[in-house]
BALOBA-1460 file (C-alpha; in Angstrom, 3 decimals):
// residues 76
<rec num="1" residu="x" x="0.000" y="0.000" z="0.000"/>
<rec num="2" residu="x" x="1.306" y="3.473" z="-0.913"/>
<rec num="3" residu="x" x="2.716" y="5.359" z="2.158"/>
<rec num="4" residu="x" x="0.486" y="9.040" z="1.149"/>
<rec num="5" residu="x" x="-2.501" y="6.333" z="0.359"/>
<rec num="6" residu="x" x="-2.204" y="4.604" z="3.716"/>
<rec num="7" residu="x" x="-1.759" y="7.630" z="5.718"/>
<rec num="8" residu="x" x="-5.056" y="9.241" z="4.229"/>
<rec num="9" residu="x" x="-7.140" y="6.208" z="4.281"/>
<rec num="10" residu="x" x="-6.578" y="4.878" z="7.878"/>
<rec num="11" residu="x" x="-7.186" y="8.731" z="9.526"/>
<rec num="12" residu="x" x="-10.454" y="8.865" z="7.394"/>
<rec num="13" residu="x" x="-11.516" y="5.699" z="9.355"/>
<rec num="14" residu="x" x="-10.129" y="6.867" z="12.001"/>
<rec num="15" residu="x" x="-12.020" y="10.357" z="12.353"/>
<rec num="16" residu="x" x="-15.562" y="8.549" z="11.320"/>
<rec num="17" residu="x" x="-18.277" y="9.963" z="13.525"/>
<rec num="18" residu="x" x="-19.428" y="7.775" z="14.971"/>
<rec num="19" residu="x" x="-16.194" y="5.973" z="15.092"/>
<rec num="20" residu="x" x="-16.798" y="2.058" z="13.425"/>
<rec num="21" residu="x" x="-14.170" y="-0.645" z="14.092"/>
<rec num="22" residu="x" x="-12.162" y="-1.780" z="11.090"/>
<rec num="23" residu="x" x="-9.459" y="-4.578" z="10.751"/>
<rec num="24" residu="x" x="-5.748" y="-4.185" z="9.749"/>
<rec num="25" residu="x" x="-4.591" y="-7.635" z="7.893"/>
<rec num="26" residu="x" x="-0.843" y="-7.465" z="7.585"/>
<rec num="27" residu="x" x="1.103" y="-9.245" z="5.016"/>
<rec num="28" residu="x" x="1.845" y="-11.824" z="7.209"/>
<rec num="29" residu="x" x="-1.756" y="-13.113" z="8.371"/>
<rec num="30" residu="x" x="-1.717" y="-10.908" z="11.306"/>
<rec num="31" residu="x" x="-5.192" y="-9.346" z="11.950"/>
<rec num="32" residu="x" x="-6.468" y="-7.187" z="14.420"/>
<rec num="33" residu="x" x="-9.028" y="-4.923" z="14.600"/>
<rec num="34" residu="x" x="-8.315" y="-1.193" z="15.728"/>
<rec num="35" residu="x" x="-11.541" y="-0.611" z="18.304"/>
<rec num="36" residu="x" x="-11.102" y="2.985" z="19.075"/>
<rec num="37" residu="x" x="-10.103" y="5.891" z="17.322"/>
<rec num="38" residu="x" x="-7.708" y="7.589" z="20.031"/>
<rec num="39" residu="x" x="-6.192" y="3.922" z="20.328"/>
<rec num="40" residu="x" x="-4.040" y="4.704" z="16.868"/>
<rec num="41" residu="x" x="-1.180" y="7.229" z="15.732"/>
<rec num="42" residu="x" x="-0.184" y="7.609" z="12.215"/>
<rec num="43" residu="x" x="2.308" y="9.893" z="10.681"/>
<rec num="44" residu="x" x="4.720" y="9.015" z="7.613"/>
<rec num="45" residu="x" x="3.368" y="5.503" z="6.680"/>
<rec num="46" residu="x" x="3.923" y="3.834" z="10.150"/>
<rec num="47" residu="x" x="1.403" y="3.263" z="12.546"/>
<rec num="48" residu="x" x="1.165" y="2.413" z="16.222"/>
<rec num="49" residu="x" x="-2.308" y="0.786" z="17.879"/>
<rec num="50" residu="x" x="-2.214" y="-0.079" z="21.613"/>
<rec num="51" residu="x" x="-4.324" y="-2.661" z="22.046"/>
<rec num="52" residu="x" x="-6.191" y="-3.461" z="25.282"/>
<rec num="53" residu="x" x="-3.691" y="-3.924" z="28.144"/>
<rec num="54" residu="x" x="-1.340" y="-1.705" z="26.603"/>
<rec num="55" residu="x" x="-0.048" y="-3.783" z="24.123"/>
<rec num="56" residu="x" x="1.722" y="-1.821" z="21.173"/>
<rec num="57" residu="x" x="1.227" y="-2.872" z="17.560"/>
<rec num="58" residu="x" x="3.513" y="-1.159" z="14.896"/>
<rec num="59" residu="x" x="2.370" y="-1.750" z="11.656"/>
<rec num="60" residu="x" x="3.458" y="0.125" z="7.947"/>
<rec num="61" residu="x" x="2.576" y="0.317" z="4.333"/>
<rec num="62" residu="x" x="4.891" y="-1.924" z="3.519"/>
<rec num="63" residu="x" x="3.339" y="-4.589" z="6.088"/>
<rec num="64" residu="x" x="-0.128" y="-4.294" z="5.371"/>
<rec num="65" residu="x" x="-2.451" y="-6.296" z="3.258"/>
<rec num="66" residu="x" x="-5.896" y="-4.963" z="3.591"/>
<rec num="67" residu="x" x="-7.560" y="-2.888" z="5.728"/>
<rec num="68" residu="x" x="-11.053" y="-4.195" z="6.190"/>
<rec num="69" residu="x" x="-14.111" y="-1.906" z="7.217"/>
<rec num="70" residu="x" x="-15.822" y="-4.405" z="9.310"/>
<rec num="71" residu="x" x="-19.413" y="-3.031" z="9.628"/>
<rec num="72" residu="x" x="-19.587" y="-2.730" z="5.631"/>
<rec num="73" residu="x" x="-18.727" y="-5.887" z="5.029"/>
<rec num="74" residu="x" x="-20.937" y="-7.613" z="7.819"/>
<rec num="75" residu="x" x="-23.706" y="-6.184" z="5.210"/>
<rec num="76" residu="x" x="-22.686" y="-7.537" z="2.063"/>
């Protein structure tokens, strides 16, 4: 994924109001689903979500796969 396209598309889901879960699929098979928006920094293609118990997740465009909207695609 393109660092400028990455960047752009993850704060747009990020600012939703109301805020909607999504999932982040890495390259690797990794998945896990960012569940609020103040849980998540982004800034020059690298991102950092802290899970529940303070668990840090640093992901990239290079290392991710898809980022799935998970309430559209509970409808399809």
């Amino acid at each position: 994924m393109a660092e400028q396209h990455f960047d752009s598309f993850l704060i747009a889901l990020l600012d939703r109001k109301p805020f909607r879960p999504f999932t982040v699929e890495l390259i690797g098979g990794d998945r896990f689903e960012i569940d609020h928006p103040r849980a998540t920094v982004v800034r020059d293609g690298v991102a950092i979500y802290v899970r529940p118990g303070g668990i840090p997740v640093y992901f990239d465009h290079d290392s991710v796969l898809k980022i799935v909207d998970d309430i559209a695609d509970a409808d399809t």
